[in-house]
N, C-alpha and C positions, 0 to 999 in steps of 0.2 A: 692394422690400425689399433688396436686393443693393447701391442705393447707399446704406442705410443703414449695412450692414454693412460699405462701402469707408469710412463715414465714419467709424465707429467706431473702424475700424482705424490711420485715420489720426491720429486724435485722441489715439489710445493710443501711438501709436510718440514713443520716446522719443530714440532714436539711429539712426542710419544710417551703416554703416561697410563705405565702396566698398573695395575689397582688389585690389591689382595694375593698376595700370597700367602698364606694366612699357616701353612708348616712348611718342615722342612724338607720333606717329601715333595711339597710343590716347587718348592725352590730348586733343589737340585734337578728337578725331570726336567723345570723350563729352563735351564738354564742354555741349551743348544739354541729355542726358541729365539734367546733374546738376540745369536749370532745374524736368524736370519731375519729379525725385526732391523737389525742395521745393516744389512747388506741390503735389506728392501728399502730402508729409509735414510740411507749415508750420511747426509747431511741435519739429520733429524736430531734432536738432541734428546736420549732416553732415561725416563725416568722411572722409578720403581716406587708405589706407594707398598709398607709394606710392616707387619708389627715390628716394635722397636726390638723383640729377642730374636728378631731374626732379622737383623740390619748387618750385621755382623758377616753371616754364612751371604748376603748378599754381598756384599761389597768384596768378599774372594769369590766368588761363583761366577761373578756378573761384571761386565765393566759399563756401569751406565754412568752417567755423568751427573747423575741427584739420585737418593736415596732419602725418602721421608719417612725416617721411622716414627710411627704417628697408629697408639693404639685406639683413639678415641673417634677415628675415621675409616672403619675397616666393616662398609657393606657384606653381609651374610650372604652369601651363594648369588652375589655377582660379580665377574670377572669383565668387563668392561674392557677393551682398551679406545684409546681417545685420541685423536690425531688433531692437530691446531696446526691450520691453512695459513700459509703464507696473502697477503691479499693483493 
């Protein structure tokens, strides 16, 4: 019953929006991450908030479908991620 309910949830998530990657060290390690943030959320569409000097090392490391390099939005020592429900 419980991988119904992963399925469900999968099926419903509509966005996925990773927050701070804030070097490049963080980028490179998560980057395997981002493989199984889409095979868990297939139809999901994934995006990276992320500094703009390192927009670059994302968009080859990463294939997410938005990239906001955006340094005036970049939370200190919180890594959030954020799912938006289909309704």
């Amino acid at each position: 019953m419980g991988s119904d309910r992963n399925s469900a949830f999968s099926e419903k998530t509509r966005s996925v929006l990773v927050v701070r990657l804030s070097s490049l060290g963080d980028i490179i390690l998560a980057a395997p991450v981002f493989e199984n943030i889409k095979a868990a959320f297939p139809s999901a569409r994934l995006s990276v908030l992320v500094k703009k000097n390192y927009a670059e090392a994302v968009d080859f490391l990463i294939n997410a479908q938005q990239i906001i390099a955006d340094n005036s939005f970049i939370p200190q020592y919180v890594y959030p991620v954020y799912c938006n429900f289909a309704d």
